[in-house]
Short mmCIF file of the C-alpha atoms (twelve columns), coordinates in Angstrom:
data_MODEL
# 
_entry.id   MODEL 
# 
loop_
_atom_site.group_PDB 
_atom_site.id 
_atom_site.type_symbol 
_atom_site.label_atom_id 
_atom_site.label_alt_id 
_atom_site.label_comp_id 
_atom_site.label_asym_id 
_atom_site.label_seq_id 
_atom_site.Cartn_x 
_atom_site.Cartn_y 
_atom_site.Cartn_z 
_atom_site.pdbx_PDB_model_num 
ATOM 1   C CA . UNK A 1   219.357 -7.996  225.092 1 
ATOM 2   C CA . UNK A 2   217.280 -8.428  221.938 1 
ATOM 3   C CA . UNK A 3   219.036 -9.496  219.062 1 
ATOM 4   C CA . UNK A 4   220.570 -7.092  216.161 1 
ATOM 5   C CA . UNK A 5   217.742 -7.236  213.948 1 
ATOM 6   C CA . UNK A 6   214.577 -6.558  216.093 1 
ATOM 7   C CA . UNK A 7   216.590 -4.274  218.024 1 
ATOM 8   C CA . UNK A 8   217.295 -2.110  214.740 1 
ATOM 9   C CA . UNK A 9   213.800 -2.156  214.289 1 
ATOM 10  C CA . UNK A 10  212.803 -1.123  217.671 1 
ATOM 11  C CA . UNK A 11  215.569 1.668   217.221 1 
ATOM 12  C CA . UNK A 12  214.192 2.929   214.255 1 
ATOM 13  C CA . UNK A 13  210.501 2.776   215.518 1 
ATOM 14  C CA . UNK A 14  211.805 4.934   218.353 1 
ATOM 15  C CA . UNK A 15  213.394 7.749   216.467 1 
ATOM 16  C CA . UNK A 16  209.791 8.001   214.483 1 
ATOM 17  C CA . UNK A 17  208.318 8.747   217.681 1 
ATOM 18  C CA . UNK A 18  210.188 11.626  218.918 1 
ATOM 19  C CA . UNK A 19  211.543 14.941  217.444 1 
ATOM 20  C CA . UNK A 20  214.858 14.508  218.793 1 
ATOM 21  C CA . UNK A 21  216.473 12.107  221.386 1 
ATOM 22  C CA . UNK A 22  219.661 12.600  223.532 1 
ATOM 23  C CA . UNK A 23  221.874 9.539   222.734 1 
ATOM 24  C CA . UNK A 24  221.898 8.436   226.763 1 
ATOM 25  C CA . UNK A 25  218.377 7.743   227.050 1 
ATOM 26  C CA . UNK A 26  218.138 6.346   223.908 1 
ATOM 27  C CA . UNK A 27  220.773 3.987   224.646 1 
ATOM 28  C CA . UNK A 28  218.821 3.687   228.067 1 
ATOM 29  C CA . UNK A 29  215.696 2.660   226.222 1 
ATOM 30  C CA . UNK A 30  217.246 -0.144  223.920 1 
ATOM 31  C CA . UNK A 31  219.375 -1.428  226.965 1 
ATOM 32  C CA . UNK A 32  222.540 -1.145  224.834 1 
ATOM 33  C CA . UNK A 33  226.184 0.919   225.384 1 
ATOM 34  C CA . UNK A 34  226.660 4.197   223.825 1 
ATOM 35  C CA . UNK A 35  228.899 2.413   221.177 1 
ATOM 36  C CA . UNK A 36  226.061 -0.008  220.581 1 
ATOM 37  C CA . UNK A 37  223.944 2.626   219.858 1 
ATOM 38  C CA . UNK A 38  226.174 4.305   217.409 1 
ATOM 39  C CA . UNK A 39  226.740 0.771   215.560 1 
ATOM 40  C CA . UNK A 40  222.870 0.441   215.484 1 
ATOM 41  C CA . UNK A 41  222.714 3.913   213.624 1 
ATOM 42  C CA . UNK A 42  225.404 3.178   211.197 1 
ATOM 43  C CA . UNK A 43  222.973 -0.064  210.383 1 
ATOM 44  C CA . UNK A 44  219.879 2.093   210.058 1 
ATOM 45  C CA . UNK A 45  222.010 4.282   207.318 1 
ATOM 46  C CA . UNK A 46  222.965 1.371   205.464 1 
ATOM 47  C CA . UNK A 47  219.686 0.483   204.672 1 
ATOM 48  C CA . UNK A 48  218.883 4.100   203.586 1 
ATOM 49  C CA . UNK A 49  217.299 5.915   206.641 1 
ATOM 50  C CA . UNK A 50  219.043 9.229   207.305 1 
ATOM 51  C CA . UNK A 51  219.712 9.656   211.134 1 
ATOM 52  C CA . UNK A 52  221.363 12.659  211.906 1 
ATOM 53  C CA . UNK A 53  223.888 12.800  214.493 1 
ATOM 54  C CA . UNK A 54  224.275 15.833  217.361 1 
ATOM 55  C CA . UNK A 55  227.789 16.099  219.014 1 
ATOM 56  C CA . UNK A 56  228.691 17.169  222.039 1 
ATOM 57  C CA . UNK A 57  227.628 16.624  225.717 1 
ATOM 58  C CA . UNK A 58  224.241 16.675  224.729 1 
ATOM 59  C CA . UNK A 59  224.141 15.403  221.886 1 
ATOM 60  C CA . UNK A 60  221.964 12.856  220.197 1 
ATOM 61  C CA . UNK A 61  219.913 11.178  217.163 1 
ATOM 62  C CA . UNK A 62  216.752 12.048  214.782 1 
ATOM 63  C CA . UNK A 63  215.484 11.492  211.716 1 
ATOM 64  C CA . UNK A 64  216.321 14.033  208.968 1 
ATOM 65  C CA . UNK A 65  213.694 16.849  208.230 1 
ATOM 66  C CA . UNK A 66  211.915 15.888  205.089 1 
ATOM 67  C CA . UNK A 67  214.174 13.046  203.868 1 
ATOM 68  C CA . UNK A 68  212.993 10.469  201.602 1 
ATOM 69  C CA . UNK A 69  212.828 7.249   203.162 1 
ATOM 70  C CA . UNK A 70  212.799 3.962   202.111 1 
ATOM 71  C CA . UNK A 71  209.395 1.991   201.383 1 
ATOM 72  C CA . UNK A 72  207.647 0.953   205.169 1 
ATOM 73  C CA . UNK A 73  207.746 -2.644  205.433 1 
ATOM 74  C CA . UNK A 74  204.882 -3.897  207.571 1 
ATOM 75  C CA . UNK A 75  203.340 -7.669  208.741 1 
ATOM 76  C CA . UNK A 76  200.470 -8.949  207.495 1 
ATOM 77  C CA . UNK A 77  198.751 -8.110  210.722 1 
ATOM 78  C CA . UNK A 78  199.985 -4.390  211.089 1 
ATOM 79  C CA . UNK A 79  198.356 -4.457  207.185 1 
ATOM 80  C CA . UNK A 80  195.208 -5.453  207.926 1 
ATOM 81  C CA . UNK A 81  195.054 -2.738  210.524 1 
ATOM 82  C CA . UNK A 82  195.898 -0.378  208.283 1 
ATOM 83  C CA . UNK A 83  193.385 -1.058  205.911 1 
ATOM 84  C CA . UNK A 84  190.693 -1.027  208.979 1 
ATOM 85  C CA . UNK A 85  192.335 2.472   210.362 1 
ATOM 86  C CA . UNK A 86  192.302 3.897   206.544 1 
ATOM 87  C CA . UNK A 87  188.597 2.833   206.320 1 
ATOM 88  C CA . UNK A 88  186.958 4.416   209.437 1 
ATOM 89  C CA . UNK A 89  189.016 7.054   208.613 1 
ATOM 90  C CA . UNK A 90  186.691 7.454   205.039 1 
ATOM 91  C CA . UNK A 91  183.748 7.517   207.466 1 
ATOM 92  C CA . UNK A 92  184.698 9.416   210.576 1 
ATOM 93  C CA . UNK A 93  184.656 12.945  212.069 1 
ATOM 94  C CA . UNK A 94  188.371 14.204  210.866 1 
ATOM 95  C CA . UNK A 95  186.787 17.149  207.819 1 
ATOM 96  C CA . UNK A 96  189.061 16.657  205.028 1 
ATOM 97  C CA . UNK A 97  190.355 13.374  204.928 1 
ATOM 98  C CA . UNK A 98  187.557 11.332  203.171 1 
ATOM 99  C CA . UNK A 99  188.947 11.361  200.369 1 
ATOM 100 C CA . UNK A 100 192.241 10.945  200.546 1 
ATOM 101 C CA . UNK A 101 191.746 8.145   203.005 1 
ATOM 102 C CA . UNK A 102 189.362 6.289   200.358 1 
ATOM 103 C CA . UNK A 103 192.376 6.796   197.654 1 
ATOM 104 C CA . UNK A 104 195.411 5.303   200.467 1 
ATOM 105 C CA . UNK A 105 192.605 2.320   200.965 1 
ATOM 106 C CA . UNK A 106 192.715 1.367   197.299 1 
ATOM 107 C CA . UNK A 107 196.322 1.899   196.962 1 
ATOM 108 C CA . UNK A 108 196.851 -0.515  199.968 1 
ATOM 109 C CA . UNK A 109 194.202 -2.863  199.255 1 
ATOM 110 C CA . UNK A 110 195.956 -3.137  195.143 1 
ATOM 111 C CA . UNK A 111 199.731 -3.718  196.752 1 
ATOM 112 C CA . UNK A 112 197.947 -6.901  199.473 1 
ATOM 113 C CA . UNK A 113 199.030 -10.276 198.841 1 
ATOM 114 C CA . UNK A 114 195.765 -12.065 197.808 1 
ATOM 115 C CA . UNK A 115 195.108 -13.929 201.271 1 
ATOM 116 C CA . UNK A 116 195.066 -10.228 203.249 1 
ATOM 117 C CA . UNK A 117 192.993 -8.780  200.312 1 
ATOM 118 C CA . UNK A 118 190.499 -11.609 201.462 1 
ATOM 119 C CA . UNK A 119 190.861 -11.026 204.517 1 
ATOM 120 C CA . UNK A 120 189.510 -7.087  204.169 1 
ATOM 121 C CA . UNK A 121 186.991 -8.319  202.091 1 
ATOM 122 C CA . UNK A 122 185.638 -10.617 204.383 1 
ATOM 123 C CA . UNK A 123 185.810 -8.005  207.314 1 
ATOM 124 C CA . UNK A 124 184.211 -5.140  204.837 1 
ATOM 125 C CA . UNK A 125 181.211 -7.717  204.297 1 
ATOM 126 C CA . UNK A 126 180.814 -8.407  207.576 1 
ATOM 127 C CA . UNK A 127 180.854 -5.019  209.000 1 
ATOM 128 C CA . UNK A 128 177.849 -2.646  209.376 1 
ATOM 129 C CA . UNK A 129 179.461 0.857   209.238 1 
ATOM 130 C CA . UNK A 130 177.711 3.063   211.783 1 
ATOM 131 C CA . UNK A 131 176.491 6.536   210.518 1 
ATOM 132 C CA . UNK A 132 176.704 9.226   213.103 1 
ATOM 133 C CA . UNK A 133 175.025 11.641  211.342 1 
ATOM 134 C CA . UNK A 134 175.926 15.779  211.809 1 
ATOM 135 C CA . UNK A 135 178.522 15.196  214.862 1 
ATOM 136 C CA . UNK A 136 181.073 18.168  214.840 1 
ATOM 137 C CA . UNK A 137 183.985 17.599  212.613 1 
ATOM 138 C CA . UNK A 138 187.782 18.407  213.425 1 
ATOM 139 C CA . UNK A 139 190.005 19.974  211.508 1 
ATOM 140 C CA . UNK A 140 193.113 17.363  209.720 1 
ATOM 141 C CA . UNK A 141 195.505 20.184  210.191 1 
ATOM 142 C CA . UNK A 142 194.489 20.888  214.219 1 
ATOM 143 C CA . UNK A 143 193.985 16.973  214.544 1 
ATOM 144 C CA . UNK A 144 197.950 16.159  212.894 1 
ATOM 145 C CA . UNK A 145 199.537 19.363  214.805 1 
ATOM 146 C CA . UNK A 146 198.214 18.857  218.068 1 
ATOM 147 C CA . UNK A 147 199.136 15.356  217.481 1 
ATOM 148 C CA . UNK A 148 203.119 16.185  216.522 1 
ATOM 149 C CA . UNK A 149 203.115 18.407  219.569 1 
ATOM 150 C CA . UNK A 150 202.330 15.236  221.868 1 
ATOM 151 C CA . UNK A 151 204.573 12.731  220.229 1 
ATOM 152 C CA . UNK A 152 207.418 15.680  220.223 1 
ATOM 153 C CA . UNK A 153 206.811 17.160  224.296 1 
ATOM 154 C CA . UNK A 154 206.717 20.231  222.810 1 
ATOM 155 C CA . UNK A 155 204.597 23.095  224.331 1 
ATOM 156 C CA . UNK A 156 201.881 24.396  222.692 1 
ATOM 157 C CA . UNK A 157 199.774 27.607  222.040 1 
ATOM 158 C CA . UNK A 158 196.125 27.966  220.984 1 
ATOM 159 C CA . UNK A 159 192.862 29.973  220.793 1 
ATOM 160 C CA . UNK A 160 190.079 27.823  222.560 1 
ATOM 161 C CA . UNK A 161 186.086 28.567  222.846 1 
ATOM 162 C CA . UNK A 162 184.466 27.213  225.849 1 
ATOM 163 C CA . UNK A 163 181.324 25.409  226.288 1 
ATOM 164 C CA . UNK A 164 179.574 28.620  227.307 1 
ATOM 165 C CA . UNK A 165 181.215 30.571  224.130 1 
ATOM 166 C CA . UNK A 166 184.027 32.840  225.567 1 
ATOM 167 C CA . UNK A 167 186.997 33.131  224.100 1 
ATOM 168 C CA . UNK A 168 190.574 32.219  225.098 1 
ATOM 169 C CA . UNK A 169 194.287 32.012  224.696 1 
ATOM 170 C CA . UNK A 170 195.999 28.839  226.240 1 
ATOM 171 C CA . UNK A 171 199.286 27.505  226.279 1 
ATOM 172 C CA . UNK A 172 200.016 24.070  227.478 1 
ATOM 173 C CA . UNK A 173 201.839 20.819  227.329 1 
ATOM 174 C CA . UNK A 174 199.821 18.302  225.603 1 
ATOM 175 C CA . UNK A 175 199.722 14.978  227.083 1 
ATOM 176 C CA . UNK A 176 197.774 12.084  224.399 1 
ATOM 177 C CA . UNK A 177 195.049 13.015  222.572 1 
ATOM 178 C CA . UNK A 178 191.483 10.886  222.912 1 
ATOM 179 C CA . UNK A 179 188.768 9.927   220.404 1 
ATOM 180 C CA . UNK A 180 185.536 9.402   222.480 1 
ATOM 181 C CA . UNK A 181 182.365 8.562   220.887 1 
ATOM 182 C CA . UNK A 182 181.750 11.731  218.073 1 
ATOM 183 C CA . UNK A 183 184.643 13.808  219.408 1 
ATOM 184 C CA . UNK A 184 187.789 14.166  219.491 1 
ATOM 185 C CA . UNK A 185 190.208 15.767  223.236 1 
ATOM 186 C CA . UNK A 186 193.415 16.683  224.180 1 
ATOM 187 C CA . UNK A 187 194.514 15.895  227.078 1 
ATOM 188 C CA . UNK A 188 197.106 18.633  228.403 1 
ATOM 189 C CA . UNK A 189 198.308 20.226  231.424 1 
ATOM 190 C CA . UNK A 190 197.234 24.561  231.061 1 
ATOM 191 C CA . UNK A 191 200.637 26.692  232.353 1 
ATOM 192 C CA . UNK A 192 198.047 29.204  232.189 1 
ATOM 193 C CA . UNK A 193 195.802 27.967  234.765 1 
ATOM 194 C CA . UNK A 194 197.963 25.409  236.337 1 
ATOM 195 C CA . UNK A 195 196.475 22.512  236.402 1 
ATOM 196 C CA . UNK A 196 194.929 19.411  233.993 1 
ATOM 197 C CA . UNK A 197 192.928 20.153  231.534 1 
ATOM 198 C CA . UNK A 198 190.774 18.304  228.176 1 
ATOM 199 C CA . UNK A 199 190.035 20.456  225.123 1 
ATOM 200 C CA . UNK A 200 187.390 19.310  222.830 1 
ATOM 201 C CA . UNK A 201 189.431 19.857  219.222 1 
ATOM 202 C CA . UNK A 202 186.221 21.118  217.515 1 
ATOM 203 C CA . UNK A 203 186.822 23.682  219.581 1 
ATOM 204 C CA . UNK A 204 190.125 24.460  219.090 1 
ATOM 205 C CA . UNK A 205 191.984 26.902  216.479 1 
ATOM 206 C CA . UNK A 206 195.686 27.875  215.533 1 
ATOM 207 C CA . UNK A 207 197.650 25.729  217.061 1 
ATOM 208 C CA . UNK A 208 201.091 26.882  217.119 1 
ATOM 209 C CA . UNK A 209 204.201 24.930  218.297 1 
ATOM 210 C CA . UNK A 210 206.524 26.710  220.407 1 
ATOM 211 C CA . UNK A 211 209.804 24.490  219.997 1 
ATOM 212 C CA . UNK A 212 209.676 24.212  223.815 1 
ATOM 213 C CA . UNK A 213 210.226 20.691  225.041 1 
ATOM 214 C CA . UNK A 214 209.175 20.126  228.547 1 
ATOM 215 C CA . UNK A 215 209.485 17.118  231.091 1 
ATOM 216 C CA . UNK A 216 205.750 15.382  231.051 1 
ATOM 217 C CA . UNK A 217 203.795 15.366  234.293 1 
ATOM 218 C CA . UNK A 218 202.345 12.780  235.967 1 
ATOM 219 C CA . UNK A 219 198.340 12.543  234.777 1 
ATOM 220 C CA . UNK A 220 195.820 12.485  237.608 1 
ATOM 221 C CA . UNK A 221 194.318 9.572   236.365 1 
ATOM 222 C CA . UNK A 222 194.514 5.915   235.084 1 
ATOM 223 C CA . UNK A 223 194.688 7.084   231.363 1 
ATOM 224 C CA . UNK A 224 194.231 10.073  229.139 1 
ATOM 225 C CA . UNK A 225 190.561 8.520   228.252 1 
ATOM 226 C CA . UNK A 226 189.725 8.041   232.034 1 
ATOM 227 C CA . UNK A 227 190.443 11.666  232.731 1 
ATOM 228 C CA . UNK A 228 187.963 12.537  229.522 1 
ATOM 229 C CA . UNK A 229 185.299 10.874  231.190 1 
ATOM 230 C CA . UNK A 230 185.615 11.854  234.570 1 
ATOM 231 C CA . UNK A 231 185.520 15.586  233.115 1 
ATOM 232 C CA . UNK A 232 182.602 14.811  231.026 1 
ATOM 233 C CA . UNK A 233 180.686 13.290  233.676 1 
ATOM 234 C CA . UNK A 234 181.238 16.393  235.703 1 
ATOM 235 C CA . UNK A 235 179.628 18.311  233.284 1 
ATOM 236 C CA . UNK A 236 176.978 16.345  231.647 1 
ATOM 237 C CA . UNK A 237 175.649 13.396  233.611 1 
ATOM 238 C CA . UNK A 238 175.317 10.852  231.485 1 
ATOM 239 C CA . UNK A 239 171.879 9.380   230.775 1 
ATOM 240 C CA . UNK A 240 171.618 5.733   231.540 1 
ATOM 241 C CA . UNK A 241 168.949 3.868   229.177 1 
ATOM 242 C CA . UNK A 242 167.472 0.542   230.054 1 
ATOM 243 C CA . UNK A 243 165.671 -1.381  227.318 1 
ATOM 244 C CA . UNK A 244 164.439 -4.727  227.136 1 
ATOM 245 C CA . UNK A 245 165.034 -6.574  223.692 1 
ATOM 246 C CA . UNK A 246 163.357 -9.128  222.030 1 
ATOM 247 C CA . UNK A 247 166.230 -11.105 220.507 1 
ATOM 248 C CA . UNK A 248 169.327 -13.288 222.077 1 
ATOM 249 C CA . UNK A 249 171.625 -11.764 223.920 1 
ATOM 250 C CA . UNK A 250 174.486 -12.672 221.545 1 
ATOM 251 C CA . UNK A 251 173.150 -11.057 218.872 1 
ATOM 252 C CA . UNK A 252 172.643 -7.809  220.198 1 
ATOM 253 C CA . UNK A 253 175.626 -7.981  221.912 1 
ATOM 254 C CA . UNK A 254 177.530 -8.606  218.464 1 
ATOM 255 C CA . UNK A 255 175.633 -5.281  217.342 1 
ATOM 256 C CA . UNK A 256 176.584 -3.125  219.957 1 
ATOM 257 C CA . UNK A 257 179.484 -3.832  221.242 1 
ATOM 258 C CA . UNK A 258 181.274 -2.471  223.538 1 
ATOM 259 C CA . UNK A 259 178.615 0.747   223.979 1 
ATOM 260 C CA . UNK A 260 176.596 -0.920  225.610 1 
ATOM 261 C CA . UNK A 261 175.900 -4.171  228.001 1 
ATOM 262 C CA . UNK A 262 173.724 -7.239  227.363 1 
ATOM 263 C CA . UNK A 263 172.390 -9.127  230.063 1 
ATOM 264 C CA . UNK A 264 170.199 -12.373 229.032 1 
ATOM 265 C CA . UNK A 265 166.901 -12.857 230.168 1 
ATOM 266 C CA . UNK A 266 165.813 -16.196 228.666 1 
ATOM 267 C CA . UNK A 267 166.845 -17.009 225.036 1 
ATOM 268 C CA . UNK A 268 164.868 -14.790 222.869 1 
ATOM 269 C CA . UNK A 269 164.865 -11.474 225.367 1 
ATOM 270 C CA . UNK A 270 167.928 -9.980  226.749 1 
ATOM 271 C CA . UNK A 271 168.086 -6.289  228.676 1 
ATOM 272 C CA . UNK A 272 170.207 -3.441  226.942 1 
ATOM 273 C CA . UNK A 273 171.832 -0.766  229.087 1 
ATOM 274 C CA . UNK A 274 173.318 2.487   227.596 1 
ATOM 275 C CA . UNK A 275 174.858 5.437   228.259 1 
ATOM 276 C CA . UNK A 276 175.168 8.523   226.314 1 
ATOM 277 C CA . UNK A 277 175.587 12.096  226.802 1 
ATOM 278 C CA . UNK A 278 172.926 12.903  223.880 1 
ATOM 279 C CA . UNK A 279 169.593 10.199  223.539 1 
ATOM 280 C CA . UNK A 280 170.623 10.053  219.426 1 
ATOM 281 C CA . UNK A 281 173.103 7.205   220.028 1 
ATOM 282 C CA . UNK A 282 170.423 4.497   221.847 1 
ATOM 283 C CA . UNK A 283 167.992 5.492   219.447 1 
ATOM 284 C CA . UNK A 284 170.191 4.901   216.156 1 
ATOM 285 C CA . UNK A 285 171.527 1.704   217.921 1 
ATOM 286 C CA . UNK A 286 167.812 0.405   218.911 1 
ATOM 287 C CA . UNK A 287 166.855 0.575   215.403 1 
ATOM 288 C CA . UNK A 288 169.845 -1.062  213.895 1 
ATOM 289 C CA . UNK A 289 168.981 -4.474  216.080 1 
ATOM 290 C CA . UNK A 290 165.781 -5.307  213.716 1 
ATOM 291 C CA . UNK A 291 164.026 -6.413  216.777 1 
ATOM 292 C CA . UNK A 292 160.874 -5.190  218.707 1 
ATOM 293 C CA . UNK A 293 162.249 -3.753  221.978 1 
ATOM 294 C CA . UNK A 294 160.642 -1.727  225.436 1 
ATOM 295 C CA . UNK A 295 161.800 1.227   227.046 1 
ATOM 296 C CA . UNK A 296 162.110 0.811   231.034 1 
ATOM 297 C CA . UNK A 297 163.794 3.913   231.334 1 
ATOM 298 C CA . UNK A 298 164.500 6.805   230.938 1 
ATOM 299 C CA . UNK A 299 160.848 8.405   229.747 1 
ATOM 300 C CA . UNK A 300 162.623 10.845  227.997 1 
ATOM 301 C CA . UNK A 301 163.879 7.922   225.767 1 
ATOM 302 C CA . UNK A 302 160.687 7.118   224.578 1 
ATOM 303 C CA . UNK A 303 159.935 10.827  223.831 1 
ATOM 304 C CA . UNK A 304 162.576 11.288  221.406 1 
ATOM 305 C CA . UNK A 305 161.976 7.811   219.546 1 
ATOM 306 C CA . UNK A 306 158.376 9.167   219.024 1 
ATOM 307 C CA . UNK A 307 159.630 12.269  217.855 1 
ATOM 308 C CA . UNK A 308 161.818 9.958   215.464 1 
ATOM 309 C CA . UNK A 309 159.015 8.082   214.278 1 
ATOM 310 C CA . UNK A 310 157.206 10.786  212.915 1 
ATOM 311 C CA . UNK A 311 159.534 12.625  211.146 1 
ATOM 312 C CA . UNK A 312 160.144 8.945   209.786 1 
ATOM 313 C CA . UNK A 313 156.512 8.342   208.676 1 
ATOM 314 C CA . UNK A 314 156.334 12.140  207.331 1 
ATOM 315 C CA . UNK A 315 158.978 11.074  205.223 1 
ATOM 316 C CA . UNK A 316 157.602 7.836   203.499 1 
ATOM 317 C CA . UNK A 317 153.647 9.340   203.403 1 
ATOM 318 C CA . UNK A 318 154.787 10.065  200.067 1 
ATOM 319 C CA . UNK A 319 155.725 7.361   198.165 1 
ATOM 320 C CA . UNK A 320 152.462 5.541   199.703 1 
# 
């Protein structure tokens, strides 16, 4: 059993995850008696959080509705990934939250002891931010409601609009939700159509909660990201891109990441392999290496970086 203090804390973590929880399984979940449990939640309200209390047979625990609670108290490294989160939140595809997510950065950055404020300076420096360019944006209010309806198993209702532009009312029990590449899914199971489904949330609108909890299913898959691909692929095969590079392999590895992989070829060439449902990704990532590279394939590849290249020389004719 884990001692009083980190199991207060992993009490407390628990109730922010969840609506509502009966008091067995959260007793279940923190391997503790019933009587432990209620100790535990005395604890929590002695140090200010209000936990509400249900009695009877079913009763159980959650945090008040709306309730003021005490400052969050984090580690240095759950700090430094908040700073990271809040900045590629500034630059991602959520509409809405640029801003606000550039004001929580400097208000979290001001509060950091001076050897964390270093280290987000040093990472900031180090970083090259990568510009999508006009991706499809999400709503903040789908993104955080669809979100609450996961953490809380709580059934859900929406309009959706297919790939192919019709129309639809759904009602499901949403699962996780997955960013991949520009976009953003839910992963959910459709009562309507019985079965597992992914909704791209650009494409989503009016999500209502129902205040219907439901038991979750088992996914078909590995993970909610797995099933994401699998349903992409089955759509849009991917196109694979070959490219040889004229630069070490650890360098263009550090540049790409994990999009990609690097195989070396001798110490100044290595060979690039992509895939990508759209060819705008390998071409933005080819020209952020700063190295002379070749296409081996795909031809179309090569197609749309001439295409880039002369909108790019249109554009400096001018100042020549």
């Amino acid at each position: 059993m884990a001692n009083t203090s980190s199991r207060t804390l992993r009490l407390l973590s628990l109730l922010q995850t969840h609506r509502y929880w009966p008091g067995t399984e959260l007793a279940d979940r923190l391997e503790v008696s019933v009587r432990t449990l209620r100790r535990d939640v005395d604890r929590l309200r002695e140090l200010g959080y209000p936990v509400e209390a249900h009695r009877g047979v079913d009763g159980g625990y959650q945090l008040a509705a709306g309730a003021a609670l005490p400052p969050l108290l984090v580690d240095d490294e759950e700090a430094v990934a908040l700073a990271v989160g809040l900045r590629m939140a500034a630059q991602g595809s959520v509409a809405g939250i640029e801003e606000s997510s550039v004001r929580a950065l400097t208000k979290v950055v001001q509060v950091m002891p001076p050897r964390l404020r270093r280290r987000i300076e040093a990472l900031s420096t180090a970083t090259v931010p990568t510009v999508w360019g006009a991706g499809p944006t999400v709503d903040a209010g789908v993104l955080t409601s669809v979100a609450q309806a996961c953490r809380d198993e709580e059934r859900l209702r929406f309009a959706y609009k297919a790939r192919d532009g019709e129309e639809s009312a759904r009602y499901v029990e949403p699962h996780r939700l997955v960013s991949l590449g520009r976009r953003w899914y839910l992963v959910a199971y459709d009562l309507g159509r019985h079965g597992w489904r992914s909704f791209r949330l650009d494409r989503l609108d009016g999500p209502l909660g129902t205040r219907e909890r439901f038991r979750p299913r088992e996914l078909p898959a590995d993970d909610a990201a797995g099933f994401v691909r699998q349903g992409i692929d089955s759509i849009v095969p991917p196109l694979a891109c070959e490219v040889v590079v004229h630069a070490p392999a650890g360098r263009v590895r550090d540049r790409v990441g994990r999009w990609g992989t690097v195989e070396e070829i001798d110490e100044g060439r290595c060979r690039l392999r992509m895939t990508s449902d759209t060819l705008d990704w390998p071409a933005m990532a080819l020209g952020s290496l700063g190295a002379d590279f070749e296409v081996v394939h795909p031809p179309e590849l090569v197609v749309h970086l001439r295409d880039w290249a002369t909108r790019f020389t249109r554009a400096t004719s001018a100042h020549e």
